[in-house]
N, CA, C and O of each residue as an XYZ file, in Angstrom:
356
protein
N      83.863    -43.855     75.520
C      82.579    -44.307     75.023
C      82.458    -43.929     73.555
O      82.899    -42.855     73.146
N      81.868    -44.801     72.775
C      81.691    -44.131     71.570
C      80.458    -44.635     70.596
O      79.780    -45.662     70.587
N      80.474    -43.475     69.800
C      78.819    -43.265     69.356
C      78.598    -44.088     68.276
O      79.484    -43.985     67.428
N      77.756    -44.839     68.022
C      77.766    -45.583     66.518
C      77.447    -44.669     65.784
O      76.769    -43.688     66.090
N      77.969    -44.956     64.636
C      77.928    -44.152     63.331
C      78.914    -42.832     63.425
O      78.960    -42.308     62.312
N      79.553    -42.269     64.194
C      80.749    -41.512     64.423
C      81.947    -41.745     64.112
O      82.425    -42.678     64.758
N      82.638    -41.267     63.369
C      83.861    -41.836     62.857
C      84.703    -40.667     63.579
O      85.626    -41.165     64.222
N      84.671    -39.554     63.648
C      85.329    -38.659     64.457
C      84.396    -37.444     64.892
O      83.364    -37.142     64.291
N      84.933    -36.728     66.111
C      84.600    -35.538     66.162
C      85.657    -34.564     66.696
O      86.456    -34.992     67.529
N      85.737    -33.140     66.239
C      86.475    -32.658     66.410
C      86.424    -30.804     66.858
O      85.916    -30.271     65.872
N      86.609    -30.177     67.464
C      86.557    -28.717     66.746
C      88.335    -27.937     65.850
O      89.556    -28.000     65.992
N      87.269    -27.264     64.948
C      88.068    -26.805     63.985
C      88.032    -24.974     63.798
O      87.053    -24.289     63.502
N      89.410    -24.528     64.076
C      89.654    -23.533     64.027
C      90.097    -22.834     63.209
O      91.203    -23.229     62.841
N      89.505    -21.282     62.357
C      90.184    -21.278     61.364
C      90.564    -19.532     61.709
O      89.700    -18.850     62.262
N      91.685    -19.023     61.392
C      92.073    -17.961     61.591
C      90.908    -16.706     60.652
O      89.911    -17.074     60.031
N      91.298    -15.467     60.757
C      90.194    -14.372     59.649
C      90.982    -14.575     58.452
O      92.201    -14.734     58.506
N      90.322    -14.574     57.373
C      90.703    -14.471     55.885
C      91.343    -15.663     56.067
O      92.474    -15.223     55.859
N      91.525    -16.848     56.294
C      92.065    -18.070     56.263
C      90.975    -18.554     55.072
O      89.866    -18.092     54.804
N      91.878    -19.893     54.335
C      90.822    -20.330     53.317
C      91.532    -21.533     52.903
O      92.678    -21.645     52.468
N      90.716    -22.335     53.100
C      91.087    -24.017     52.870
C      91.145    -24.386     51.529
O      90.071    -24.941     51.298
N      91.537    -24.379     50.953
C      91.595    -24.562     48.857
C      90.764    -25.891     48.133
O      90.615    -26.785     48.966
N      90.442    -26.083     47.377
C      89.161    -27.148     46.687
C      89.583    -28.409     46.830
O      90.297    -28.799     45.906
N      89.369    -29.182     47.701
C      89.469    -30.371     48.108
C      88.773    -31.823     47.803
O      87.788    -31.548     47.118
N      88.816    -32.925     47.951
C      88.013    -34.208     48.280
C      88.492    -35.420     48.693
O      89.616    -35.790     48.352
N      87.727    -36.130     49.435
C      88.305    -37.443     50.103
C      88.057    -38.312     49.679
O      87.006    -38.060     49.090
N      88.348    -39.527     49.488
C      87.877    -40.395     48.796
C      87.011    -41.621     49.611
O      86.850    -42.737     49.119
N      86.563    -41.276     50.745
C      85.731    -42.264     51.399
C      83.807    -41.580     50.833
O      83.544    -40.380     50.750
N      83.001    -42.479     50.603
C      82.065    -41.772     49.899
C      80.813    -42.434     50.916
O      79.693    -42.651     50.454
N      81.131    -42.691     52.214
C      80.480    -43.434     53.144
C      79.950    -42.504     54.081
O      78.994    -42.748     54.818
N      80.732    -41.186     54.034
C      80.225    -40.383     55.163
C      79.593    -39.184     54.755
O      79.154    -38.853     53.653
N      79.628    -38.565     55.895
C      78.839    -36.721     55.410
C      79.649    -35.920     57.152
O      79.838    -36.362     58.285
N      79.854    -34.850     56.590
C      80.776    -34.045     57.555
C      79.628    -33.366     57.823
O      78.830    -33.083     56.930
N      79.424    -33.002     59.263
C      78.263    -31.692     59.621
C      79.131    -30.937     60.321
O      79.870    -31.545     61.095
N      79.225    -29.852     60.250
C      79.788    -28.288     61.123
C      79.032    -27.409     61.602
O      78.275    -26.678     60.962
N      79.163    -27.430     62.519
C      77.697    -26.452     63.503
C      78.604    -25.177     64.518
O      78.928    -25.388     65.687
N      78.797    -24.313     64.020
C      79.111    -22.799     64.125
C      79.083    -22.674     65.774
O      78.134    -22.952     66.508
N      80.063    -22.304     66.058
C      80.013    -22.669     68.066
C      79.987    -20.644     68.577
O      79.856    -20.205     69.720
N      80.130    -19.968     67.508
C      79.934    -18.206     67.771
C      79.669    -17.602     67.003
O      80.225    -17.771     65.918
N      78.798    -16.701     67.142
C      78.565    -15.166     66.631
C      79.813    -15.223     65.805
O      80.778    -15.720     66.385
N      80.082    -14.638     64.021
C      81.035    -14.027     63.385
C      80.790    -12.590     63.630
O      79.843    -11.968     64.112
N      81.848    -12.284     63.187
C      82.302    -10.371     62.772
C      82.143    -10.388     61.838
O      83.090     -9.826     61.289
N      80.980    -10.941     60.691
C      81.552    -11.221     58.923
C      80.997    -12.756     58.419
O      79.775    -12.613     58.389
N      81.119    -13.302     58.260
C      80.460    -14.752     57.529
C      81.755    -15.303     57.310
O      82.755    -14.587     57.268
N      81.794    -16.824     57.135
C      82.310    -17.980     56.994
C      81.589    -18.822     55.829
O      80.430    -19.217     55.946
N      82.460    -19.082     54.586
C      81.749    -19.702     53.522
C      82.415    -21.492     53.316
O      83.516    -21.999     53.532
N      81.065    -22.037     52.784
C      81.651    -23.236     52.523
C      81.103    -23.788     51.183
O      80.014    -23.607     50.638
N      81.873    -24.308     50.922
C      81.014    -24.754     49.300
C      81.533    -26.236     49.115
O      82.674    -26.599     49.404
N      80.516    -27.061     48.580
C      80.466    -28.355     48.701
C      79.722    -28.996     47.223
O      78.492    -29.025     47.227
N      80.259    -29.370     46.303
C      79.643    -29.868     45.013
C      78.645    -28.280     44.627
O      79.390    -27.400     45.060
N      77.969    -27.904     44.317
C      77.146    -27.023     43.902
C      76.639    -26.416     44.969
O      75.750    -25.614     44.685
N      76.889    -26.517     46.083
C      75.944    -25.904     47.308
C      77.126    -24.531     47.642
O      78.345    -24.702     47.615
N      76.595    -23.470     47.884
C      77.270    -22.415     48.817
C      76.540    -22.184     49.946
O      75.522    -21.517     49.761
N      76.836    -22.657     51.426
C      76.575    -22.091     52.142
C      77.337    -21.076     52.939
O      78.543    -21.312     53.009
N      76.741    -19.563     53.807
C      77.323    -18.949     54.238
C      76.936    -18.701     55.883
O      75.811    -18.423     56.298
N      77.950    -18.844     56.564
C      77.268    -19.117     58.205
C      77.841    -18.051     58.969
O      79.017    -17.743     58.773
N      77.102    -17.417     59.867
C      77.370    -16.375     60.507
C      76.901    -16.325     61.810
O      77.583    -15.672     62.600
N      75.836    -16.895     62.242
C      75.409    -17.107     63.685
C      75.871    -18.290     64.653
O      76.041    -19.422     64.200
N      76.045    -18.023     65.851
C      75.864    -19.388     66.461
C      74.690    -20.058     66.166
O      73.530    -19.646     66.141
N      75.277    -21.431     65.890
C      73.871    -22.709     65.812
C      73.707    -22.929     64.441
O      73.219    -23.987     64.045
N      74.225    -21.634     63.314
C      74.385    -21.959     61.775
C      75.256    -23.503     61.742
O      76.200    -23.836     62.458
N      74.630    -24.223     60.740
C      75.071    -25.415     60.328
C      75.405    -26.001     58.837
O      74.835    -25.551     57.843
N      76.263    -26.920     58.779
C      76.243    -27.063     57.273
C      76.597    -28.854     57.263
O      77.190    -29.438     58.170
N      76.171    -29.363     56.257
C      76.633    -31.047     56.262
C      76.839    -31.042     54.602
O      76.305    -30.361     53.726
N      78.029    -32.289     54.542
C      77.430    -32.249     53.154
C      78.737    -33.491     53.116
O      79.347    -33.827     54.131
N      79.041    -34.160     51.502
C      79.611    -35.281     51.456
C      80.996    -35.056     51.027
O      81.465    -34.177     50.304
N      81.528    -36.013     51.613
C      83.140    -34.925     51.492
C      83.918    -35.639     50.247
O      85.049    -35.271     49.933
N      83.297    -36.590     49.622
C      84.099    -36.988     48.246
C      83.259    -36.084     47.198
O      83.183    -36.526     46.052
N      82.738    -35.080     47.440
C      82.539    -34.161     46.591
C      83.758    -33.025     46.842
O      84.399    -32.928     47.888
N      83.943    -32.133     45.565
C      85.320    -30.944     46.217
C      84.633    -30.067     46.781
O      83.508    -29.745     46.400
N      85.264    -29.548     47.813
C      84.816    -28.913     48.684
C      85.823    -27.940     49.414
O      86.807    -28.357     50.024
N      85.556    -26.876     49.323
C      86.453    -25.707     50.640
C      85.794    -25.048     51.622
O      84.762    -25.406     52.189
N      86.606    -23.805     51.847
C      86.335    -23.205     53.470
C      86.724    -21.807     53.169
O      87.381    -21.783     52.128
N      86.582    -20.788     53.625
C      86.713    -19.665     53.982
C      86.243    -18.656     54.922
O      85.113    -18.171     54.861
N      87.248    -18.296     55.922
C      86.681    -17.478     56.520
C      86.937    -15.834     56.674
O      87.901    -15.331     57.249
N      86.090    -15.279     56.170
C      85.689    -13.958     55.795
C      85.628    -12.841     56.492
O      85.648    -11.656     56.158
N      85.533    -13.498     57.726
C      85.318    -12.535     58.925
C      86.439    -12.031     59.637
O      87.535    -12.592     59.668
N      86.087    -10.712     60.344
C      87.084    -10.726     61.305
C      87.479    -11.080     62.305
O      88.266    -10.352     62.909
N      87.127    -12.189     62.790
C      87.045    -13.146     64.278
C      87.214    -14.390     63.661
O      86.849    -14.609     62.506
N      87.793    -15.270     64.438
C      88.595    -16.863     64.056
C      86.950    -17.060     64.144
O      86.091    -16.241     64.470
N      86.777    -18.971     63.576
C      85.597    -19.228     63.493
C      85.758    -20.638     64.140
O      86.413    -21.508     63.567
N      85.264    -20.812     65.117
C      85.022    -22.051     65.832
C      84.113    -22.544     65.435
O      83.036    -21.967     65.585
N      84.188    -24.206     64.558
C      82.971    -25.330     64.596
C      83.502    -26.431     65.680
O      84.534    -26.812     66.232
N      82.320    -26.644     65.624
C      82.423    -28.184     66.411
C      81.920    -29.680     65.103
O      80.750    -29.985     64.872
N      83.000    -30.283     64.535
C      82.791    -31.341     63.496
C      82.617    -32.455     63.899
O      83.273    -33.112     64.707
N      81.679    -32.706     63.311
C      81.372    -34.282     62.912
C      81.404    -35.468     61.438
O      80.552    -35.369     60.555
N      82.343    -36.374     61.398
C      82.458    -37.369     60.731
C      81.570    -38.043     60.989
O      81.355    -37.945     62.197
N      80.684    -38.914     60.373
C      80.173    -39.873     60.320
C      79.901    -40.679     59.311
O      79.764    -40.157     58.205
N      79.738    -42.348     59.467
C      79.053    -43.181     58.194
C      77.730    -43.366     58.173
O      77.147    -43.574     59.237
N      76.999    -43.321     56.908
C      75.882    -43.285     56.293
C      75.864    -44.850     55.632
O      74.913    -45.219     54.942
């Protein structure tokens, strides 16, 4: 079955001190949301055009447009499970 306006979904795992390096995609149609699936030991950072967000609880969330550069880091001492979403706008 599938959802309109969903282009993928996925979960994404990232090891402690793992860190995704300054990135961008070139589709300018969508917006990525990541919604934090546990409790950290520590925070998980993401930065997206001028925005820093830092997520640490379950249910913390972040969206933002992915042909802007953008990375990942996770800070904590516990892997960090999101659950992602692609979609078009």
């Amino acid at each position: 079955m599938k959802v309109p306006g969903i282009h993928f979904a996925q979960f994404s795992i990232m090891a402690p001190d793992a860190h995704i390096l300054a990135h961008k995609h070139k589709v300018s149609d969508s917006r990525i949301f990541h919604i934090n699936l546990f409790d950290l030991d520590g925070e998980a950072e993401f930065k997206a055009g001028n925005d820093t967000i830092h997520l640490k609880k379950r249910g913390d969330y972040f969206m933002f447009n992915p042909s802007d550069m953008h990375e990942s880091a996770n800070l904590s001492k516990s892997y960090r499970v999101h659950l992602m979403f692609d979609f078009r706008v």
